[in-house]
C-alpha positions in Angstrom: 12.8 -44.2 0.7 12.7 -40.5 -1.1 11.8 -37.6 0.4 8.4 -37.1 -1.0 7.4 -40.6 0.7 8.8 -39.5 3.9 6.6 -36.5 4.1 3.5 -37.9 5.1 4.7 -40.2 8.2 6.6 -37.5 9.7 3.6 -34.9 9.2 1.0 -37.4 10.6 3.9 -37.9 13.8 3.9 -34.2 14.6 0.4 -34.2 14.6 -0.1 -36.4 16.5 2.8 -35.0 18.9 0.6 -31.8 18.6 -2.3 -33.6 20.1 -1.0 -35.1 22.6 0.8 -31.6 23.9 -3.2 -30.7 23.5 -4.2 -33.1 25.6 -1.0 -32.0 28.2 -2.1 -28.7 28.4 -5.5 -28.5 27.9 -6.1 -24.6 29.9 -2.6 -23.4 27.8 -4.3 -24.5 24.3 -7.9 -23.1 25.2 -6.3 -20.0 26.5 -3.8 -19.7 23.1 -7.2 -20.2 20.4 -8.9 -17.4 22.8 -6.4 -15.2 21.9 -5.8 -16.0 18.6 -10.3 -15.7 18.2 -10.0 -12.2 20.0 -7.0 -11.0 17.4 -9.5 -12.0 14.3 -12.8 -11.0 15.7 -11.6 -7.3 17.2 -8.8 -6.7 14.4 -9.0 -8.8 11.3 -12.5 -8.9 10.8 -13.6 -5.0 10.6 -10.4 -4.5 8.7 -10.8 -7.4 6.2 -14.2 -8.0 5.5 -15.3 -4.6 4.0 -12.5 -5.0 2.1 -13.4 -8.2 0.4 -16.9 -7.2 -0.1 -15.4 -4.2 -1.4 -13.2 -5.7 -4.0 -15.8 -8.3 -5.0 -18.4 -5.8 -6.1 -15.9 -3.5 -7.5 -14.2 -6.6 -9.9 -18.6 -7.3 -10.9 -19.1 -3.6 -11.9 -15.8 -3.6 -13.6 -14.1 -0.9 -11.7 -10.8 -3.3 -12.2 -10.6 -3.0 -15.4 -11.3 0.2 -15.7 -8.1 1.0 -13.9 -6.7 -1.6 -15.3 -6.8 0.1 -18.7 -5.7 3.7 -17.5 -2.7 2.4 -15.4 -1.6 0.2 -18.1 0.9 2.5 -19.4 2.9 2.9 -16.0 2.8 -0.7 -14.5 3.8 -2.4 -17.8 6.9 -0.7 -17.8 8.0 -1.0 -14.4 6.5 -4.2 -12.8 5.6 -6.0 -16.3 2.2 -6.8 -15.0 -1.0 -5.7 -16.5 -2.3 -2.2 -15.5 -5.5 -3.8 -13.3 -1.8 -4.8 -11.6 -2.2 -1.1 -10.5 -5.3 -1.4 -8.6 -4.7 -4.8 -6.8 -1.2 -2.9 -5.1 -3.5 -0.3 -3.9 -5.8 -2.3 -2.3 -3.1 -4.8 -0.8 -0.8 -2.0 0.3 -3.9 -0.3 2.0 -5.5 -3.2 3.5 -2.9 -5.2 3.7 -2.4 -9.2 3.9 -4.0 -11.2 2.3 -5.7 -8.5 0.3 -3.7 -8.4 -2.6 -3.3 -12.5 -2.8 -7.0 -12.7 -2.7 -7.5 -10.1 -6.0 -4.9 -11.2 -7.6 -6.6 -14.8 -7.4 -10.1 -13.4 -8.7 -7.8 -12.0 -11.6 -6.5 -15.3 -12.6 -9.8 -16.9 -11.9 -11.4 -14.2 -14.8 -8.1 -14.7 -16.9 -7.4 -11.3 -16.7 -3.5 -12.1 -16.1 -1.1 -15.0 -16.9 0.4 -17.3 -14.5 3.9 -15.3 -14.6 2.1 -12.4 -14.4 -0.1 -13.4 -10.9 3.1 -14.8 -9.2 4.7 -11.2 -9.9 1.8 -9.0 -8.6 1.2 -11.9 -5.6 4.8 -11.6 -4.9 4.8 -7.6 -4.2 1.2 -6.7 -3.2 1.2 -8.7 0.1 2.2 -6.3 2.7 1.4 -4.9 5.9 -1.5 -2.6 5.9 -0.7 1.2 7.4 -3.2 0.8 10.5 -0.9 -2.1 11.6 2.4 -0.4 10.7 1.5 2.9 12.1 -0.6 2.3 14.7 -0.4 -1.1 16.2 3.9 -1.1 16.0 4.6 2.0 16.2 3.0 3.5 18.9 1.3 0.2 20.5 4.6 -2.0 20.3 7.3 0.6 20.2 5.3 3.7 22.3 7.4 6.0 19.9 5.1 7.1 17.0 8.4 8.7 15.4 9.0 5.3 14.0 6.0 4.9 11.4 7.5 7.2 8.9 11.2 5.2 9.0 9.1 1.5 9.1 6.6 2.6 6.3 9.5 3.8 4.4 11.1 0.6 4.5 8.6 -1.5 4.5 6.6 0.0 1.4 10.2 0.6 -0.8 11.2 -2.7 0.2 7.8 -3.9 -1.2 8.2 -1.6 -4.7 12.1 -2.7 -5.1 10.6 -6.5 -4.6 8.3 -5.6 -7.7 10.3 -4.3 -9.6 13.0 -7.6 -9.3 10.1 -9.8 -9.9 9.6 -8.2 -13.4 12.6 -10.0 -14.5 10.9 -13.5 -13.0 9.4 -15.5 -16.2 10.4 -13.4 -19.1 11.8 -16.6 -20.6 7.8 -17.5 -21.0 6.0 -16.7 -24.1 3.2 -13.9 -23.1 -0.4 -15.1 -23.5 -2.9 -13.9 -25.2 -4.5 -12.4 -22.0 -1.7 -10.6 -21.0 -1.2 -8.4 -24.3 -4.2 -6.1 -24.2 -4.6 -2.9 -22.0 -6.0 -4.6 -18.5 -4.9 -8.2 -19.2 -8.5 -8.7 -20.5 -9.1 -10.7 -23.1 -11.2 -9.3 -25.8 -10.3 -6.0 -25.9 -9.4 -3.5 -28.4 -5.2 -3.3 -28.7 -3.1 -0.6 -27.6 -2.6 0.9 -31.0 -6.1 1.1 -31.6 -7.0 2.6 -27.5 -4.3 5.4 -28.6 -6.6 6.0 -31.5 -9.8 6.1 -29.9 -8.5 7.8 -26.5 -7.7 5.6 -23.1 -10.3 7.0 -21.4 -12.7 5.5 -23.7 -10.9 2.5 -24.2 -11.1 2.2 -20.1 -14.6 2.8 -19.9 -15.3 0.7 -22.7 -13.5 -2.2 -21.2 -15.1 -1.0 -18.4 -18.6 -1.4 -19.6 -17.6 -4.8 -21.6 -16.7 -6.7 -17.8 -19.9 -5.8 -16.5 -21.7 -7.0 -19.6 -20.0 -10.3 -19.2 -20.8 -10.5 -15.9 -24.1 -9.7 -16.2 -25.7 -10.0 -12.2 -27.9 -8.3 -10.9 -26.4 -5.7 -7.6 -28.2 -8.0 -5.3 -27.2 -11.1 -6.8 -23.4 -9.4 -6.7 -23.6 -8.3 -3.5 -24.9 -12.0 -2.2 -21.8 -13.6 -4.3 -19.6 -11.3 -2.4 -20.7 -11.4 0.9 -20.6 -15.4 0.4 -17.2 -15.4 -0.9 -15.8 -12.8 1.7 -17.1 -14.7 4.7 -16.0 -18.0 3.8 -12.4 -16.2 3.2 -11.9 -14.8 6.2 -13.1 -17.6 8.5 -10.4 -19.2 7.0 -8.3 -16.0 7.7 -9.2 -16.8 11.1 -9.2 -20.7 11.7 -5.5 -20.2 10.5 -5.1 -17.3 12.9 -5.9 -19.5 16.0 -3.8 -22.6 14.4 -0.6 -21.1 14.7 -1.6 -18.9 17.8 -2.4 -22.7 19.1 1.0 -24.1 17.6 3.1 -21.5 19.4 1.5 -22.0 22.8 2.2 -25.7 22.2 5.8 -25.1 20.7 6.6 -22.9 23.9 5.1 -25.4 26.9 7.2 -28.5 24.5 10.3 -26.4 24.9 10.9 -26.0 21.1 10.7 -22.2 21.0 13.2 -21.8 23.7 15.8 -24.0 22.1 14.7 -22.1 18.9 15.7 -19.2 20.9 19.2 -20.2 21.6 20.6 -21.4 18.3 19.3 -18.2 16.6 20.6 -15.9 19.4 24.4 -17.8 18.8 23.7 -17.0 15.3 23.2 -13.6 15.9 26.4 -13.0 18.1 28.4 -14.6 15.1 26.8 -12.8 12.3 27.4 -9.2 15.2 23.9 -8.5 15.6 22.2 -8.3 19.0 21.1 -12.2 20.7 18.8 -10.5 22.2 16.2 -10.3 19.3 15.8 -14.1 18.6 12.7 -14.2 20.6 11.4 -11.9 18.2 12.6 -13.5 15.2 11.6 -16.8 15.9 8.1 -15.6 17.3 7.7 -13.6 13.7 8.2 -16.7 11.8 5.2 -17.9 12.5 3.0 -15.3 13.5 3.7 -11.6 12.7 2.0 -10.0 15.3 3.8 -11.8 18.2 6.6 -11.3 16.2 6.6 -7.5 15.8 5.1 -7.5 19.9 8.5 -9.4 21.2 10.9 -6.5 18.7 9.3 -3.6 20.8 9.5 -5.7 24.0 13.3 -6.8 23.3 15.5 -6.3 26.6 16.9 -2.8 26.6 20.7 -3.3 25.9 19.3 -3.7 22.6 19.8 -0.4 19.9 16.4 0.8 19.1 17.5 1.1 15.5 17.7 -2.9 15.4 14.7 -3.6 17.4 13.5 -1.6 14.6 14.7 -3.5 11.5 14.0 -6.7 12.7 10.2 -5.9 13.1 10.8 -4.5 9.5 12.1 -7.9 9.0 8.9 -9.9 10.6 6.2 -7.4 9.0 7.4 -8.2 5.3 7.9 -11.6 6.0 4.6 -12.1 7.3 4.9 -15.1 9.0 3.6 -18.8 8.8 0.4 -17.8 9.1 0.0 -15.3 6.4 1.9 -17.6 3.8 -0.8 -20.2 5.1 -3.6 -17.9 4.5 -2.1 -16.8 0.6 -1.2 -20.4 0.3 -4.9 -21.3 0.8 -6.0 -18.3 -1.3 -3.6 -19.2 -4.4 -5.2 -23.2 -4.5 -6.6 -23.9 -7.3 -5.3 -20.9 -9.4 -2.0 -22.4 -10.7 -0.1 -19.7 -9.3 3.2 -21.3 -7.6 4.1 -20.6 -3.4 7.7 -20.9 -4.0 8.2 -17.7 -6.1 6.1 -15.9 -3.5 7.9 -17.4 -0.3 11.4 -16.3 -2.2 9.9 -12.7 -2.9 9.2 -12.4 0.9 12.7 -13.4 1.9 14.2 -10.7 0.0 11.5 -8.1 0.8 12.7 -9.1 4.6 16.0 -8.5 4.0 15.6 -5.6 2.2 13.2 -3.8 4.9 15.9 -4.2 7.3 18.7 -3.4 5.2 16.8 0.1 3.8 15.8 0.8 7.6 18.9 0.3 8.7 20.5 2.9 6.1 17.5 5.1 6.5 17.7 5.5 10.3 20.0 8.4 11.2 18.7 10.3 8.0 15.2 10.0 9.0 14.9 8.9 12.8 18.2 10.8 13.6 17.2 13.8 12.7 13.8 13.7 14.1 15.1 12.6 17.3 17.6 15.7 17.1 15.1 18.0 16.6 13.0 17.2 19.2 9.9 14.9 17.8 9.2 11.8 20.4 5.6 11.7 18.6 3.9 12.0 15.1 0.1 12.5 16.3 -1.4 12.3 13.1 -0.4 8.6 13.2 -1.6 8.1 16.3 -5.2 8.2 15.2 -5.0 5.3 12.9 -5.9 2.5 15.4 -8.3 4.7 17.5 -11.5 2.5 16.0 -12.3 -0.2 13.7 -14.4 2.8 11.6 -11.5 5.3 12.3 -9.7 2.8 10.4 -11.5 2.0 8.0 -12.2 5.4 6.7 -8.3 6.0 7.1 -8.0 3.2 5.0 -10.4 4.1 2.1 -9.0 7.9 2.2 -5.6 6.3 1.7 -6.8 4.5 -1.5 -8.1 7.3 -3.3 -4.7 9.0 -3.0 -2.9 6.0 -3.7 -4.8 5.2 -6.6 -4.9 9.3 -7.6 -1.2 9.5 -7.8 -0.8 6.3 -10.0 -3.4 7.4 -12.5 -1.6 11.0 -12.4 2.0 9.2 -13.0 0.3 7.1 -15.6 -1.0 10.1 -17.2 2.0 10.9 -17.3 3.8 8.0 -18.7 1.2 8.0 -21.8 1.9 11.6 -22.7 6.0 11.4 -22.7 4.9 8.3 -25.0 2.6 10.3 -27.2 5.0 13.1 -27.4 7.2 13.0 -30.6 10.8 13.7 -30.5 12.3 16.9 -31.8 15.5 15.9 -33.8 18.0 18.9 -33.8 18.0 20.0 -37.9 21.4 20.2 -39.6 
């Protein structure tokens, strides 16, 4: 009997081993989707939603594209990826998962990008949002604020060097159509004929070309994306409380604790401290617990390691954000496996960068005398704190890639002296 038939007995047994640990602990699995409810309804929700809505409205009115065109010149080169690439890291690196998943979906959905091109932008746009890294880890998790700038560090370079491998991934494939005009939209003017004319009007032509397409109404677009938005993040949280729910049952079945000890001996024989398994395993399911159990490790551990294995669990993500993108990519014909590889190697990589980053940038703070950054400390004061931090951070996100893509286009336009004889 192969593999593939195989699959669907042994799922249907641990589901049914699921429900009967349900049925065991009955207060344990109430208590566990409680948590899991409160974690989407006081976090997820205010920091998602407008988001979505956001993004929806912006894709109608053809903001995207519009961006798209103007950051053409800077994310072709580096990432191989479309320039509306540009906008969709903005908004996943500021909002964080599954943001950029989500866009990058309604891209492939308006054939704005190729398949290639949507598991490369998938694979380096879902990331931990800076509220979460800053706020919530730092100084909720760790109490030591003087952390954010080392964890965003690695986290956010880990997340760029991921992008830049993942420009390599597909080149074998012929490029379509789609993904040879400034934006990946089809129907565009080409690049030789936007240098004539001017990128900014070639932006705000494609600009004014997606919303003819689209053609609804503000109201009807702002019913579409309220519809969309809620549907997506009720399933943001129904898989929120599922793996909350599957830990708690994991835990009482004694799974997690035997998960605990063979990743603690493997630890001690790779040299790192046994003391973070509980972390590790927690984080590769959910990243919040995760992240939670790094700050909370026993004190014999280093803080620099405590450190870089939450840097670990935050670019993984956990189970639950791969279910969520999973969920999010259905339907699209972009593949899971090059985005579950990309988030290996952007975990290793966090660790690895905040591991050599540590005495050059936590070292010296510590020496110096800084315990605390206050001007992170202020990032998980409110939902509308928050949110506001959020939106001010994409401006300047997306004001520095248009500058650098400025840039790029002028050092292209710019002919090269030849030294005379």
């Amino acid at each position: 009997m192969t593999l593939k038939k195989l699959g669907g007995p042994l799922l249907g047994l641990l589901l049914a081993g699921c429900m009967l640990l349900v049925l065991l602990h009955p207060a344990n699995t109430l208590a566990a989707a409680l948590r899991g409810l409160a974690i989407w309804w006081d976090v997820l929700f205010p920091s998602l939603f407008p988001f979505f809505v956001i993004s929806e409205m912006l894709l109608g009115f053809g903001v995207v594209h519009l961006f798209g065109a103007l950051l053409d010149p800077l994310m072709r080169p580096l990432f191989n990826i479309p320039g509306s690439g540009g906008f969709v890291a903005a908004m996943g690196y500021v909002s964080g998962y599954p943001v950029g998943a989500k866009l990058t979906a309604k891209l492939r959905e308006q054939q704005l990008i190729s398949r290639v091109e949507g598991e490369r932008l998938v694979a380096f746009t879902t990331s931990s949002d800076p509220i979460f890294l800053l706020g919530a880890v730092s100084v909720g998790f760790f109490h030591d604020a003087s952390l954010g700038l080392v964890l965003a560090l690695s986290h956010y370079g880990g997340g760029l060097i991921v992008g830049l491998l993942m420009s390599f991934h597909g080149r074998q494939d012929k490029p379509t159509a789609m993904s040879k005009h400034p934006g990946g939209s089809p129907g565009l003017p080409q690049a030789a004929e936007g240098q004539r004319e001017g990128r900014l009007r070639l932006a705000l032509n494609s600009m004014a070309e997606a919303r003819r397409r689209d053609g609804r109404s503000l109201g009807e677009l702002l019913k579409s994306a309220v519809q969309s938005s809620l549907q997506l993040i009720i399933v943001v949280g129904g898989l929120v409380v599922f793996f909350n729910v599957l830990m708690e049952l994991l835990t009482r079945a004694g799974i997690m604790s035997a998960l605990f000890s063979v990743l603690g001996s493997l630890l001690s024989f790779a040299g790192f401290p046994p003391g973070l398994s509980a972390a590790l395993a927690s984080g590769f399911f959910e990243v919040t617990i995760g992240a939670r159990s790094a700050g909370e490790a026993v004190a014999s551990v280093p803080l620099q390691f405590k450190a870089a294995t939450a840097a670990f669990i935050l670019s993984w993500g956990g189970l639950s954000v791969h279910a969520q993108v999973a969920s999010i990519l259905n339907g699209t014909g972009l593949r899971y496996l090059p985005f579950m590889a990309a988030r290996l190697v952007h975990a290793f990589l966090s660790a690895v960068l905040l591991l050599l980053l540590w005495k050059p940038v936590v070292g010296s703070r510590l020496s110096a005398g800084f315990s605390s950054l206050p001007a992170f400390t202020g990032f998980s004061a409110s939902p509308v704190s928050g949110l506001a931090a959020s939106l001010g951070l994409l401006g300047v996100l997306l004001g520095a890639a248009l500058l650098l893509s400025l840039l790029v286009w002028l050092l292209r336009q710019t002919p090269l002296r030849r030294p005379r004889p």
